[in-house]
N, C-alpha and C positions, 0 to 999 in steps of 0.2 A: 504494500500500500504506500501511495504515496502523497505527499500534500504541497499546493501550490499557496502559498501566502500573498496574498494580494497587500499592497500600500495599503496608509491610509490617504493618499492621495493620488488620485488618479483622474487627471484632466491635459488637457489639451499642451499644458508647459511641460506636463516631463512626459507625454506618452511614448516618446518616440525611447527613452533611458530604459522606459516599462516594459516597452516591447521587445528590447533587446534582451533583457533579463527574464523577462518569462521565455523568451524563446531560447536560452541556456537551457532554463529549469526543463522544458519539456523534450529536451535531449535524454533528460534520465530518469523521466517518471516510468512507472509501471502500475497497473493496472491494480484495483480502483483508485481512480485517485479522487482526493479530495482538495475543492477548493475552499481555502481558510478565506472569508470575507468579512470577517471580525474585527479588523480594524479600519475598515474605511468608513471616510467620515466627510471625504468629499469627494464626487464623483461627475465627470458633468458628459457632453455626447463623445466627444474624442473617447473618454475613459469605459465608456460603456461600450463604443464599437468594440474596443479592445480585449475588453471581455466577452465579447460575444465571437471573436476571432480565436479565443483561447478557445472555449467554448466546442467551438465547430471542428476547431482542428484535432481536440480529446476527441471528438463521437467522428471524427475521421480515418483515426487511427484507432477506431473500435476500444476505447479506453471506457470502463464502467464511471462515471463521473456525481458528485455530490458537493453539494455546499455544505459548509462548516459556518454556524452561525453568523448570516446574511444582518448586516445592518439596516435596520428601517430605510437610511439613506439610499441604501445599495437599492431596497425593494420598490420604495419611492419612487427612486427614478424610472427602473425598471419599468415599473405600471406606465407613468407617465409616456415614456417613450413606448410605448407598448411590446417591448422586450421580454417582459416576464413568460411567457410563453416558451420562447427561442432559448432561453436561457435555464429553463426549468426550473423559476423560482416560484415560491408561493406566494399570492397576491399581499400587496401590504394593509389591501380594506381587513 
């Protein structure tokens, strides 16, 4: 098992540092992995593409995937941008 720990911040000034760094991480996960989203605390669209690109490319490479305590933030936005679906998060109503 293995687990991807997400910032707590993740927006449009560092995504591009984010993405280089999750895309290390996912050189050596293995299967199920879990994403830790317990400390984000600010999230804006850059930040959520990015998670949605993490996302796709886990159920790409057939990886069993889960979240690890989703921040209201994380969910918020999700609903708002209507992501929570694609993402397989639980609604934040």
């Amino acid at each position: 098992m293995s687990s991807i720990p997400l910032p707590s911040t993740l927006t449009i000034q560092s995504v591009a540092a984010d993405h280089a760094r999750l895309s290390e991480l996912l050189e050596s996960v293995e299967s199920p992995v879990t994403i830790d989203a317990s400390s984000i605390e600010e999230i804006d669209t850059a930040g959520m593409q990015l998670v949605l690109s993490l996302v796709n490319q886990l159920h790409s490479q057939s990886f069993d995937t889960q979240w690890q305590s989703p921040t209201d933030v994380l969910l918020h936005t999700a609903d708002v941008l209507g992501m929570s679906e694609a993402l397989a998060l639980p609604s934040s109503t």
